[in-house]
N, C-alpha and C positions, 0 to 999 in steps of 0.2 A: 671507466675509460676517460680520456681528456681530449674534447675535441680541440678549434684550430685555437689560437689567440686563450690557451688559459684556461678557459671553464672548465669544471668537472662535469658530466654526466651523469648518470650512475644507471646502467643500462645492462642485463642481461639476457642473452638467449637470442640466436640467434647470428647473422652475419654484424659486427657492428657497423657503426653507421661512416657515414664519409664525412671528414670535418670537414668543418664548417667554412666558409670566407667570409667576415664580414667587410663588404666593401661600402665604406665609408662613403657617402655622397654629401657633396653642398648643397644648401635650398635651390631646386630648381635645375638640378641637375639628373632626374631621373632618366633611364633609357627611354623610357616610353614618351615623357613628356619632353625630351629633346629630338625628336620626330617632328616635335609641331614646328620648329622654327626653321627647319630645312625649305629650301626654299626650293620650288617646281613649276616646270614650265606649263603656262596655264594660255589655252590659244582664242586668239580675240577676231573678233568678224564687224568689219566697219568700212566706210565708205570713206574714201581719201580723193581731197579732191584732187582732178586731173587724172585721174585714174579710171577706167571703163570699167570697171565693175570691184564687188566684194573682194577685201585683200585678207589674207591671213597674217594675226602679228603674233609671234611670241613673246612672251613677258616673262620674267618671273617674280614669282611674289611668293610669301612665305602659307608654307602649308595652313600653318591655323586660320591667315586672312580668308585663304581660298575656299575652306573647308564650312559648308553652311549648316548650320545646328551644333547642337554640344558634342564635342568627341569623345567615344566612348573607349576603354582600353581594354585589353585579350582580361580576365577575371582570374584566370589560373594562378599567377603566383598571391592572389587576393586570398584565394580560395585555400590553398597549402599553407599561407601563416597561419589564417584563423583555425584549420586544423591544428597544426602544431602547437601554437598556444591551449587549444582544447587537451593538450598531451600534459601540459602543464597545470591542467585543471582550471585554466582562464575558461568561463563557458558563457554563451552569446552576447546574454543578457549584462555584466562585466565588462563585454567590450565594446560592447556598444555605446556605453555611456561613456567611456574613455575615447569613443575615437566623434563622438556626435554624432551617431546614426543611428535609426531606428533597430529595436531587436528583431522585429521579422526581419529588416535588410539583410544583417548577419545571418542569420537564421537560413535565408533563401541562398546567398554563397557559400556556406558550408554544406549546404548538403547537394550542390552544385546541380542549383536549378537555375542559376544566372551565369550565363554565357559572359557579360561584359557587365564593366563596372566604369564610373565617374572615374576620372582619372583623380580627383579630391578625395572619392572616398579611399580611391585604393592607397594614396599619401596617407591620408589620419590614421588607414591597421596597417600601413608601415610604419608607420610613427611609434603606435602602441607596441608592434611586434617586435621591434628594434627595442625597447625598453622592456619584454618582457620576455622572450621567449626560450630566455634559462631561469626564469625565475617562476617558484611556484606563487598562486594564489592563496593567500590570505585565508588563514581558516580562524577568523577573530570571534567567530561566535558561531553559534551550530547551524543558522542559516547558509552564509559562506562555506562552511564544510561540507554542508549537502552541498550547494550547488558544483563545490570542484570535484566532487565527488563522482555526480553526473558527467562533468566535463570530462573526465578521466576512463571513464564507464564506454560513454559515447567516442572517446577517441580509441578505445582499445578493442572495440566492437566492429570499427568501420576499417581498423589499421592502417592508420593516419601516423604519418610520419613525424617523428618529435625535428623541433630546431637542428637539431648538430648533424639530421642528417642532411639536410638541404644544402644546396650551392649557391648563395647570395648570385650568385655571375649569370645563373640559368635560370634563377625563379620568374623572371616575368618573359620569358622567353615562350610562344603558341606552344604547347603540348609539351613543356618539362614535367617529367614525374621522377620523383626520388626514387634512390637505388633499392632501400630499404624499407618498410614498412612499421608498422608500431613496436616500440620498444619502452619501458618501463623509463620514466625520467626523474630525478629529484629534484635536479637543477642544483645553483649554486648558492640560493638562499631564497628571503619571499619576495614578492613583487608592491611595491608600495601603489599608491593608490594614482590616475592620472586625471583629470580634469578634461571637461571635455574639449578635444579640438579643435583645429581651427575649420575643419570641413565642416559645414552647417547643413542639417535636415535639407532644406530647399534645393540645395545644388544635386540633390539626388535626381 
């Protein structure tokens, strides 16, 4: 089958999937992370003089200022790439090192026992995901072969949706799930190797 923009598939049995959008963003332009800079009314309690008592003032000031401790983001569309890469036999331990996070991290959002994620980490398996998720994994020597092996095994066991079926537009959107379930992928060639991240271990 050929999903949106080009790529081949190659997928049977079953409904096919819904192509894909990929929508293209600029640094810094995420949905989630263009929330922070909305700006909201935040109400202040002070004494003014000539005034007989406490006044209320509105201000606004931009959400991130206002917001105290690190902001965390919904984990869902986190959770549905590193599946769908696992469809391509990308498995934890792979991506981990490609996006600079620990493999239990990965580990614990795939098999979706983390509610919310670093809005950094979820940028670096976009980053990876974006580069990898018609491309199969590297079988350069029999270790790599086992592990996509496993990746493939465990994405066709839990029925994890490959790339082409997702909707770029709705993945990070509270409770999107794809239309379709696991489907067999080859993708469009292999995936070469990526360097770790700019998301560093600590910001987790």
């Amino acid at each position: 089958m050929t999903p949106g923009h080009g790529h081949t598939i190659d997928a049977t049995g079953g409904h096919p999937p819904a192509p894909r959008r990929m929508a293209r963003r600029e640094p810094g332009t995420h949905p989630a992370a263009a929330a922070a800079t909305s700006a909201r009314p935040v109400m202040l309690r002070g004494i003014i003089d000539g005034h007989p008592g406490p006044v209320t003032i509105t201000a606004a000031v931009p959400l991130a200022a206002a917001s105290a401790g690190p902001r965390r983001v919904d984990a869902g569309g986190t959770l549905l790439r590193l599946r769908a890469l696992h469809v391509m036999g990308h498995g934890s331990a792979r991506i981990a090192r490609a996006a600079g996070a620990s493999e239990q991290a990965i580990q614990k959002i795939t098999r979706g026992q983390t509610a919310t994620v670093q809005p950094g980490l979820r940028d670096a398996i976009t980053t990876v995901y974006d580069a990898w998720w018609d491309k199969r994994a590297p079988g350069r020597a029999p270790g790599e072969r086992a592990a996509a092996t496993r990746a493939r095994r465990r994405a066709a066991t839990g029925n994890w949706c490959a790339g082409a079926g997702l909707d770029d537009d709705q993945l990070d959107l509270p409770g999107y799930q794809p239309a379709h379930g696991w489907l067999p992928a080859t993708g469009t060639g292999t995936a070469g190797d990526i360097g770790p991240n700019r998301y560093q271990e600590a910001a987790s």
